[in-house]
Backbone bond lengths (Angstrom), bond angles and torsions (degrees), N, CA, C in turn:
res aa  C-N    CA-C-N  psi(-1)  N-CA   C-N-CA  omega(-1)  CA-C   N-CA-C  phi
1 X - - - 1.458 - - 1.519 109.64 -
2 X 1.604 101.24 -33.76 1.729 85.52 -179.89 1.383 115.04 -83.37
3 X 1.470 120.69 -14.33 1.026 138.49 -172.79 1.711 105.92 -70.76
4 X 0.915 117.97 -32.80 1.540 130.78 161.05 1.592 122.80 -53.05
5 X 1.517 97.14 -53.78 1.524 119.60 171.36 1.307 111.99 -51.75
6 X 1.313 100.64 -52.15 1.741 103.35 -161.80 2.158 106.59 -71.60
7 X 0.949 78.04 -27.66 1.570 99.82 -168.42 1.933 102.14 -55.86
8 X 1.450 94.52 -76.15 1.375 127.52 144.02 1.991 105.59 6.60
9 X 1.449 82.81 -92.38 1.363 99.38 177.81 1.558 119.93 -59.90
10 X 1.523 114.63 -18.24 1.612 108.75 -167.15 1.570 97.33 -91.47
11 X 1.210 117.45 -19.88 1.899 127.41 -176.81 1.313 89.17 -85.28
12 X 1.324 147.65 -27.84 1.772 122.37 -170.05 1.711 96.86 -100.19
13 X 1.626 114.26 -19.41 1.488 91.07 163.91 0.983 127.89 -94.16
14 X 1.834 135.90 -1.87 1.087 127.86 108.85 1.486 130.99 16.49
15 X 1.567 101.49 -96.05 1.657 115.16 161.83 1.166 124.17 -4.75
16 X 1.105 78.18 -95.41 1.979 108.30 173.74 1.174 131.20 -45.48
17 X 1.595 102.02 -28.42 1.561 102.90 168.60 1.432 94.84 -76.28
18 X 1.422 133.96 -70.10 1.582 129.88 -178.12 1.393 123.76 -40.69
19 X 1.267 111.70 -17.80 1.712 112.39 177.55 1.463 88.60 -88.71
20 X 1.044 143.41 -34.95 1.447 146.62 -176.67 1.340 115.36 -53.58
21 X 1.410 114.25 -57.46 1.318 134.31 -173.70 1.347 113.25 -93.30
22 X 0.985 121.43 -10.99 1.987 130.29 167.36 2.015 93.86 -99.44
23 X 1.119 121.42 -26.30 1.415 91.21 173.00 1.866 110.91 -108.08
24 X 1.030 119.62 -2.66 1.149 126.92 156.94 1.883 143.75 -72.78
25 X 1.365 88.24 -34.38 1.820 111.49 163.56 1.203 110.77 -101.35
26 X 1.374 143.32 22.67 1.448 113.97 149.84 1.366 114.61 -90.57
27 X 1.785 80.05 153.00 1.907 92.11 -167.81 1.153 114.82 -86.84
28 X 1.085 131.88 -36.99 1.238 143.84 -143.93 1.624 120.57 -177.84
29 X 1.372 125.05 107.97 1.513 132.45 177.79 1.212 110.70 -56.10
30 X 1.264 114.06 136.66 1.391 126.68 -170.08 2.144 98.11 -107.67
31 X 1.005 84.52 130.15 2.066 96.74 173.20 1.220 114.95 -112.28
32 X 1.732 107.52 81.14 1.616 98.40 156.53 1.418 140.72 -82.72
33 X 1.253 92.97 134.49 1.543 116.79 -157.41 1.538 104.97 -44.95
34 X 1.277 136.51 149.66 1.612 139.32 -176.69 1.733 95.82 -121.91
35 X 1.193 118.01 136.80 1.725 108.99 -177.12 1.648 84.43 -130.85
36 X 1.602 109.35 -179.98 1.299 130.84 157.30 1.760 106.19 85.48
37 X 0.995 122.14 -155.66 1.634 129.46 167.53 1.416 104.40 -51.83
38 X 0.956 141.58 -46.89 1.360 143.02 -168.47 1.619 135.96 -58.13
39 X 2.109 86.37 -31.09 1.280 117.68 159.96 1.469 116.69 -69.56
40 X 0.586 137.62 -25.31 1.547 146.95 -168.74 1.491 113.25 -120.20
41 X 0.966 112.06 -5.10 1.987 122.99 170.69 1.428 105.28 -95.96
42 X 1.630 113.85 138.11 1.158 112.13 169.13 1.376 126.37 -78.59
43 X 1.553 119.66 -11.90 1.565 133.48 -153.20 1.663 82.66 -141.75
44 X 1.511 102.70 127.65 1.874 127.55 159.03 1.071 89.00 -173.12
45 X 1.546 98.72 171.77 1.319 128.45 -105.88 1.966 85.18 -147.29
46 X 1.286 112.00 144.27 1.696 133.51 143.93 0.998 127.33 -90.03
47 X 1.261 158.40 66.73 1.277 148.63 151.78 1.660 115.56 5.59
48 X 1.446 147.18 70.05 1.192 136.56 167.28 1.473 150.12 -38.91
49 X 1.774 75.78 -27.50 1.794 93.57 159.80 1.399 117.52 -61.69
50 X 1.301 102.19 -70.21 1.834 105.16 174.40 1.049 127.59 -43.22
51 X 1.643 122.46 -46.22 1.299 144.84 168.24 1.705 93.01 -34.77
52 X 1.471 111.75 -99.39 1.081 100.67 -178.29 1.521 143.80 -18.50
53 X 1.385 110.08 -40.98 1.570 123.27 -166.41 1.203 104.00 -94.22
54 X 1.836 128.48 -4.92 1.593 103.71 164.86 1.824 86.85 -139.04
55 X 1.323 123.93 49.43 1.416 104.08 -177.46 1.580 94.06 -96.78
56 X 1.466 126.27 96.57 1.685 100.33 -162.35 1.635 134.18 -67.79
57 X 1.136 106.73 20.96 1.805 121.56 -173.95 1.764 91.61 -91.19
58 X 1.189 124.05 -45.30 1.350 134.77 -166.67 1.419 100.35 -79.64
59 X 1.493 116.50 -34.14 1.658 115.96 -179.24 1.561 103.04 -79.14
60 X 0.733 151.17 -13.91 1.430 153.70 -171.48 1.649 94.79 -113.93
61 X 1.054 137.59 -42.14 1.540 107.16 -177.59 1.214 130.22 -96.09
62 X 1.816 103.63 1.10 1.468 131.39 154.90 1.265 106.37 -64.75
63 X 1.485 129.66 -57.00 1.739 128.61 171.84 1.174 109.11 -33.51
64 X 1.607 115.92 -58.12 1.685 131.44 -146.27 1.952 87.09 -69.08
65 X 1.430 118.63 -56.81 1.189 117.25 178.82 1.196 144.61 -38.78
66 X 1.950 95.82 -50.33 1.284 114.74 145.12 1.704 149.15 -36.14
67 X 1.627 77.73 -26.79 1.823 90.71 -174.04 1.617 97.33 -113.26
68 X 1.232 142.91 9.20 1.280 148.90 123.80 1.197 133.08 -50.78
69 X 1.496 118.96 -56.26 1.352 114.79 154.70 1.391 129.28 -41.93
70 X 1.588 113.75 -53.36 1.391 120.31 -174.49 1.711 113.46 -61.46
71 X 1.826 108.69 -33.14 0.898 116.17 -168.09 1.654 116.73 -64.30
72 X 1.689 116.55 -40.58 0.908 162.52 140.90 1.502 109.11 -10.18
73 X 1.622 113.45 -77.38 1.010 150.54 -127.30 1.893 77.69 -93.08
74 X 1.620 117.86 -60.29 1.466 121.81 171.45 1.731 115.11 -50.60
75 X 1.527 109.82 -30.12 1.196 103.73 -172.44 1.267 131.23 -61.76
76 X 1.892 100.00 -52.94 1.368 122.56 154.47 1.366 111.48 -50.01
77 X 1.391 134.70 -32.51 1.447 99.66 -172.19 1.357 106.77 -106.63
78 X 1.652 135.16 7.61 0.943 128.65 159.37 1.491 116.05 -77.82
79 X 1.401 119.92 -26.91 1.683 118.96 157.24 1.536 113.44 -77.32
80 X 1.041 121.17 3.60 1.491 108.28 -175.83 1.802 106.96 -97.74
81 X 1.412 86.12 -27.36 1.750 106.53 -173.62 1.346 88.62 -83.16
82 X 1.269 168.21 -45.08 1.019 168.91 167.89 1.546 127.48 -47.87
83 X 1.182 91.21 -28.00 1.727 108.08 178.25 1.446 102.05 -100.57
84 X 1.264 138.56 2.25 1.607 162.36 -152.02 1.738 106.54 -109.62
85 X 1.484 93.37 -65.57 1.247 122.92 161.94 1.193 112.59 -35.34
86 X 1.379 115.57 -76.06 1.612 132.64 -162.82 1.541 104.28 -63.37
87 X 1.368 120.13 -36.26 1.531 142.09 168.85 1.895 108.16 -45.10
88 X 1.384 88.39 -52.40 1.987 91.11 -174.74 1.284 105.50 -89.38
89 X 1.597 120.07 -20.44 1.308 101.39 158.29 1.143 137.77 -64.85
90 X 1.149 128.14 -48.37 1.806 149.99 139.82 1.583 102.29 -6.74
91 X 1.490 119.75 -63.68 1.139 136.25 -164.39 1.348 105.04 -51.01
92 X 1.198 101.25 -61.82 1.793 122.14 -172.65 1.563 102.79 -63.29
93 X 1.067 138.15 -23.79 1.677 132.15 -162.07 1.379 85.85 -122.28
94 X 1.165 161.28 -31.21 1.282 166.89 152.52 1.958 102.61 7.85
95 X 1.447 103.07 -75.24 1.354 98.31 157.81 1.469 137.02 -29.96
96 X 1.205 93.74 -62.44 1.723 89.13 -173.08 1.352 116.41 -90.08
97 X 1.533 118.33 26.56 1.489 124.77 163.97 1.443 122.01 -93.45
98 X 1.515 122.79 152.16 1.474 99.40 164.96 0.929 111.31 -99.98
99 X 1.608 123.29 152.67 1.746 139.48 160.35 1.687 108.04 -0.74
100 X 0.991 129.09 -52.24 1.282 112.04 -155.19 1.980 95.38 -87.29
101 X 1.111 124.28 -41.63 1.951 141.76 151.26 1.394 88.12 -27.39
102 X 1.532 131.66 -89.61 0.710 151.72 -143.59 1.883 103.49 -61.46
103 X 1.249 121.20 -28.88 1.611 130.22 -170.59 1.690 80.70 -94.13
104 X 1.286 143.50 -83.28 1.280 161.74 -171.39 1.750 83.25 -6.19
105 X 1.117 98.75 -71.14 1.649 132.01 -162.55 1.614 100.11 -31.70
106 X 1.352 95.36 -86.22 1.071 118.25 -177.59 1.795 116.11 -41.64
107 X 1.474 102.87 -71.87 1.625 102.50 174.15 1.696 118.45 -61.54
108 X 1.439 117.68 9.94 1.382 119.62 147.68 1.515 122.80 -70.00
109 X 1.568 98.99 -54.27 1.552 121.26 -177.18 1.446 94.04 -48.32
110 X 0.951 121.41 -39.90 1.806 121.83 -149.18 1.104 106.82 -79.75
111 X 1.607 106.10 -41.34 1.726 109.27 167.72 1.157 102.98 -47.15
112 X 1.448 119.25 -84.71 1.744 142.87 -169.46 1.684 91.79 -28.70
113 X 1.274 146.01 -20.88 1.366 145.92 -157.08 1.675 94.85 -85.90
114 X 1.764 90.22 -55.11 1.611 113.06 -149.48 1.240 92.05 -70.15
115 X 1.507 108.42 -51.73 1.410 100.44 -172.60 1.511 136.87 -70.24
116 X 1.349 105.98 -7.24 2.051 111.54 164.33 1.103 98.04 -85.26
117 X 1.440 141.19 -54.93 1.016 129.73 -173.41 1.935 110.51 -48.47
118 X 0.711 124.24 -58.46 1.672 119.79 164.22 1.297 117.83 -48.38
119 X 1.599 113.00 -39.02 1.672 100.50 168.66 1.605 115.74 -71.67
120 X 1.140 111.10 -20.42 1.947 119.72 179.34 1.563 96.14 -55.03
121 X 1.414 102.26 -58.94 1.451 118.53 -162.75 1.477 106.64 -60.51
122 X 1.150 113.29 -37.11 1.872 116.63 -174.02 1.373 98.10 -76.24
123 X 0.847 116.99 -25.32 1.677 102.77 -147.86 1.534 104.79 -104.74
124 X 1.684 120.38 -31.21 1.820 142.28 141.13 1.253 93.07 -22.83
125 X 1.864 116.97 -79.66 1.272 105.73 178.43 1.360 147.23 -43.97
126 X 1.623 115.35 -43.90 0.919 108.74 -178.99 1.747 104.52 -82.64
127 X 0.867 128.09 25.12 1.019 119.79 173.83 1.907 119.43 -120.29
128 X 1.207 103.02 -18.13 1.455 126.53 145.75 1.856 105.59 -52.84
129 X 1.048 110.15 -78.02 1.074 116.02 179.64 1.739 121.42 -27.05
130 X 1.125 99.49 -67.98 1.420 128.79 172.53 1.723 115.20 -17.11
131 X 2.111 81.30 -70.45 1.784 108.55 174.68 1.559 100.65 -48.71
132 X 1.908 114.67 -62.19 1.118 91.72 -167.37 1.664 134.19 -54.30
133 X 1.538 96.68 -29.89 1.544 83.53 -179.90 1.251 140.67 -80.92
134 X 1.605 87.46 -11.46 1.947 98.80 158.82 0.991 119.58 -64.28
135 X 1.948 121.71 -19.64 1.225 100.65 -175.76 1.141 125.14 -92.69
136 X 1.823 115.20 -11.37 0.916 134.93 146.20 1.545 131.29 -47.62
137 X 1.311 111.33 -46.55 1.766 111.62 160.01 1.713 113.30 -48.61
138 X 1.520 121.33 -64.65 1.169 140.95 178.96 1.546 106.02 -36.30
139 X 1.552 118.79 -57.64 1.137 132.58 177.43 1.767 106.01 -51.98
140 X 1.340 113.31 -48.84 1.484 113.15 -170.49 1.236 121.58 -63.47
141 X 1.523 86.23 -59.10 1.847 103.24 155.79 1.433 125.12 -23.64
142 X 1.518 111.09 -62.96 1.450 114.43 173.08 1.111 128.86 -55.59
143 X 1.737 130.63 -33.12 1.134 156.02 -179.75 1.603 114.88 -67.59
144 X 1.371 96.67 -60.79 1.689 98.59 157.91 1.174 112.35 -60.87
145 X 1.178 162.41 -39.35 1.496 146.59 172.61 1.473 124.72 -71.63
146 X 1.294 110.21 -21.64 1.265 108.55 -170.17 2.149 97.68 -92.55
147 X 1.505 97.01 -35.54 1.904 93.72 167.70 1.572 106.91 -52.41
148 X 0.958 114.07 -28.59 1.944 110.36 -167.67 1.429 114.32 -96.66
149 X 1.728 109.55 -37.47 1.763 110.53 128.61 1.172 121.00 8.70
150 X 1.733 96.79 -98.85 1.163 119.99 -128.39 1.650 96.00 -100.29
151 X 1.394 111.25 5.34 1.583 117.98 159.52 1.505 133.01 -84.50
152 X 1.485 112.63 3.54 1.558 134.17 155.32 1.027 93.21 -92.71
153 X 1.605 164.46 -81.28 0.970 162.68 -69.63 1.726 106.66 -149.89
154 X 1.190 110.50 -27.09 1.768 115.51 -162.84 1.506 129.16 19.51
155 X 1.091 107.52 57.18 1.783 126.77 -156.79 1.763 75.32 -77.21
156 X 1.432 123.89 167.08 1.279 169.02 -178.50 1.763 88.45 -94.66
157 X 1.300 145.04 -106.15 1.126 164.56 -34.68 1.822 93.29 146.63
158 X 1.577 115.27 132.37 1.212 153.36 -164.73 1.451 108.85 -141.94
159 X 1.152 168.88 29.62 0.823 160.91 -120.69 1.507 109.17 -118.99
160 X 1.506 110.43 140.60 1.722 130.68 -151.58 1.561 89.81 -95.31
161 X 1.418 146.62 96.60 1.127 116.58 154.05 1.799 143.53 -87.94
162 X 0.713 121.82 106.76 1.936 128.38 -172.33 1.446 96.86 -88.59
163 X 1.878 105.83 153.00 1.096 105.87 170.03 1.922 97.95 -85.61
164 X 1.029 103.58 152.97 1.867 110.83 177.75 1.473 102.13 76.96
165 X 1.796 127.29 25.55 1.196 117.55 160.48 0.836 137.94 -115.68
166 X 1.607 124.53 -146.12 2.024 104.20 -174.91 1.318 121.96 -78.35
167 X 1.380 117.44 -5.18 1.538 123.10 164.82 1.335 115.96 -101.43
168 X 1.391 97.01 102.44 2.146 104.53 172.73 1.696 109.20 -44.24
169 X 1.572 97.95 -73.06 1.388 102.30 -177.66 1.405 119.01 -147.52
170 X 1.260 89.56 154.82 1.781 112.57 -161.78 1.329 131.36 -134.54
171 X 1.278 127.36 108.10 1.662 130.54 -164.79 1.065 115.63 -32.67
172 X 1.641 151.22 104.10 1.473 135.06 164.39 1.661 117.40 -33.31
173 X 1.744 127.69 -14.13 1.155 114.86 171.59 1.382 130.82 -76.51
174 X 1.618 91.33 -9.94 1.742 103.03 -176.70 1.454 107.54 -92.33
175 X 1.309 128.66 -0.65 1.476 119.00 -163.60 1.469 95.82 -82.76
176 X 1.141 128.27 116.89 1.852 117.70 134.02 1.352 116.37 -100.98
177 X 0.967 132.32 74.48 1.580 154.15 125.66 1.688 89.05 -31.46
178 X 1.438 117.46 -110.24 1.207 122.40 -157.14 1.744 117.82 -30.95
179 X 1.492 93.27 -51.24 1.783 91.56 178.56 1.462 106.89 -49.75
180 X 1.573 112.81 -58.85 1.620 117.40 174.88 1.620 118.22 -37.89
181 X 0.901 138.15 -49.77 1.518 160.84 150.56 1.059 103.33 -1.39
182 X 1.662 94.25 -78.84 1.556 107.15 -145.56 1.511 101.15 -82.05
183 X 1.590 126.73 -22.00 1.385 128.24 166.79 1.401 122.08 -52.29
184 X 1.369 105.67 -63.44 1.476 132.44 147.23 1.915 106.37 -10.09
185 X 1.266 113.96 -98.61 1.281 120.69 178.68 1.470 106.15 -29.42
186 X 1.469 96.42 -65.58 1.481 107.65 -166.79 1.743 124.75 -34.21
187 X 1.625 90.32 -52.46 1.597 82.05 154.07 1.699 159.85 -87.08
């Protein structure tokens, strides 16, 4: 369990050192150029779907997440199977114990019950936690690029588009998605 913790903690200072050193060493803002209707519109649009699916900072800390859960996900059930175990063993010798063996027994198990179940719960959390603040980094991240954007460009209007969101529909001339993208990556 601490071994989880420590782990835990050595991947978000990780992070932090790289959010440190990616917002500390850039040299110089890069302005990609916007052409067509879009240039000349004060209000376009990001596509968020796309964004997401090739922004590669978000694809890599979606992986890293991914392989936390699972990691996680084995931990709990290699202690759960273990406490399972200890359960059918109990079961089987149950007989040939007396009552007071037999209470010992049991209100051990019950701990060993109580107590994964609280490590499930801590560790869900901190791992909730975790997501959120990546998504919060991710979020910041985006925010800073799109202000330095949108300072070649001085658009009015940024606008997030999702499919199933508050914008039905939207000109393909206004999207810079791609320009956003490739800035995005770029740094």
């Amino acid at each position: 369990m601490k071994q989880v913790s420590l782990i835990i903690n050595i991947i978000l200072l990780f992070a932090v050192g790289f959010l440190y050193y990616k917002h500390y060493s850039q040299e110089e803002e890069v302005v990609i150029p916007v052409s067509g209707q879009a240039a000349a519109s004060r209000i376009v649009f990001v596509n968020s779907d796309s964004l997401m699916e090739s922004y590669s900072l978000f694809k890599a800390m979606q992986d890293r997440m991914e392989k936390k859960r699972d990691s996680l996900d084995q931990l709990l059930t290699s202690r759960g199977n273990a406490l399972e175990r200890e359960i059918k063993d109990y079961q089987s010798k149950a007989e040939g114990m007396s009552a007071g063996e037999r209470q010992l027994r049991e209100e051990s198990l019950m701990r060993k019950q109580q107590a994964l179940m609280e490590d499930r719960d801590n560790l869900l959390d901190k791992l909730k936690n975790e997501e959120a603040a990546l998504t919060d980094t991710l979020h910041a991240d985006l925010m800073n690029y799109l202000k330095v954007f949108n300072k070649g460009h001085q658009y009015d209007f940024i606008l997030g588009y999702s499919r199933g969101g508050g914008i039905l529909l939207a000109s393909d001339s206004l999207d810079v998605t791609k320009q956003v993208l490739r800035g995005l990556n770029k740094n």
